[in-house]
C-alpha positions as CSV (number, residue, x, y, z in Angstrom):
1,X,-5.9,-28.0,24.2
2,X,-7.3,-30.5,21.9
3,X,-8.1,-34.1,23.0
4,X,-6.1,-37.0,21.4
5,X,-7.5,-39.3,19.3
6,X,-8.4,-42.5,21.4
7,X,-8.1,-44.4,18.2
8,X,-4.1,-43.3,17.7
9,X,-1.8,-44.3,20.0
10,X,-0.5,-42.0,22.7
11,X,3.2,-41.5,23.5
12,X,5.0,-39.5,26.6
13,X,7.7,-37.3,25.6
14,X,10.3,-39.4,27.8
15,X,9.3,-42.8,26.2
16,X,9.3,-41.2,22.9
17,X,13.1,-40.0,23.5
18,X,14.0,-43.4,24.2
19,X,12.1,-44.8,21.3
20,X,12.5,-42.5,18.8
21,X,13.9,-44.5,15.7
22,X,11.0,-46.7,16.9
23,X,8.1,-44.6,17.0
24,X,10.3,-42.7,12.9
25,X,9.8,-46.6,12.0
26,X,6.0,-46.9,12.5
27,X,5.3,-43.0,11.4
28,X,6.8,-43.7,8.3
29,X,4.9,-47.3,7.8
30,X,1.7,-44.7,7.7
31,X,1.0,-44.2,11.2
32,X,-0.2,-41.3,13.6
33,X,1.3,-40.9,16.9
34,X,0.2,-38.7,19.8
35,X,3.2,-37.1,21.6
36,X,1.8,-36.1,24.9
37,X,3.6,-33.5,27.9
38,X,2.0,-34.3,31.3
39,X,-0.3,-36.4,29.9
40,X,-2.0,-34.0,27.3
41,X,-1.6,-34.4,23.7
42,X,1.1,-31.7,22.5
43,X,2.3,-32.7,19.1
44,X,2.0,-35.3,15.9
45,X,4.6,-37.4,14.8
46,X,2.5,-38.6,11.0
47,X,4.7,-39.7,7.8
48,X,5.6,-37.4,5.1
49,X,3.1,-37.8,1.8
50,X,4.6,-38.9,-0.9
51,X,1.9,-36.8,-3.4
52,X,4.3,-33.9,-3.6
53,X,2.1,-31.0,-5.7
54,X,2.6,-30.8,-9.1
55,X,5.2,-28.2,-10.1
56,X,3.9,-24.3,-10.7
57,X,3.4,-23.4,-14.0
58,X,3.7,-20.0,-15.3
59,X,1.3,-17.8,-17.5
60,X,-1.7,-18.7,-15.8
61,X,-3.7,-15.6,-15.8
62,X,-2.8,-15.5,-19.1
63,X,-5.5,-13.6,-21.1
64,X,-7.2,-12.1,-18.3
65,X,-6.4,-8.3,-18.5
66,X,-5.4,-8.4,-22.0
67,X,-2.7,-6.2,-23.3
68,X,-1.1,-3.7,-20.7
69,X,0.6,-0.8,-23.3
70,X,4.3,0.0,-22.6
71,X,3.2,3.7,-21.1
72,X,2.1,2.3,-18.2
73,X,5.4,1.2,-17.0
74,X,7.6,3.7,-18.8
75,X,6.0,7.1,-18.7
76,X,6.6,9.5,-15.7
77,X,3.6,9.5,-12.9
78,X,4.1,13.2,-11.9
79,X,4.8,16.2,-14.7
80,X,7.9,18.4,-13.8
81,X,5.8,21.0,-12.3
82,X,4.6,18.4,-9.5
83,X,8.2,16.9,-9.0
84,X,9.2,20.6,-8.2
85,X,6.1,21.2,-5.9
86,X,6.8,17.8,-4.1
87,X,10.1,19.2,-4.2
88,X,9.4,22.3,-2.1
89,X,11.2,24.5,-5.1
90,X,7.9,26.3,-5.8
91,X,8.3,27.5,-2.2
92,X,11.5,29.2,-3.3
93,X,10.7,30.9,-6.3
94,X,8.0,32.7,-4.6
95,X,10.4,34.3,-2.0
96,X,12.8,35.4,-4.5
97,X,9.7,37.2,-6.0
């Protein structure tokens, strides 16, 4: 497990419970608190940034395959023949030979 920062303060889990709108309080003011289990440094109570990313735009791989033609989405993959062999129906016709 990782060692805590001896720089950021370190907070049991029990006193933390007790001070919790506390310990909100001084994350939110732009601080970094250790919660620590047993003595070891389990989680991070930090504040939320306020630089949300900028929203996504679309179309940006614009231009970079050029122009895909309509058959590619609308023409069948597989000719009737390998529909019916897929099928098993070419398997039938030869036992009714």
């Amino acid at each position: 497990m990782a060692e805590a920062d001896p720089r950021k303060p370190v907070v049991n889990v029990h006193d933390a419970k007790t001070h919790f709108s506390k310990l909100l309080e001084r994350a939110h003011a732009g601080e970094e608190i250790i919660l620590a289990k047993a003595g070891k440094p389990y989680a991070k109570l930090v504040p939320i940034s306020d630089d949300a990313p900028p929203p996504r735009q679309g179309g940006q791989l614009k231009g970079l395959v050029g122009e895909i033609p309509d058959s590619v989405w609308f023409d069948p993959l597989y000719s009737d023949e390998e529909l019916d062999a897929f099928a098993g129906e070419h398997l039938l016709s030869d036992r009714s030979a």
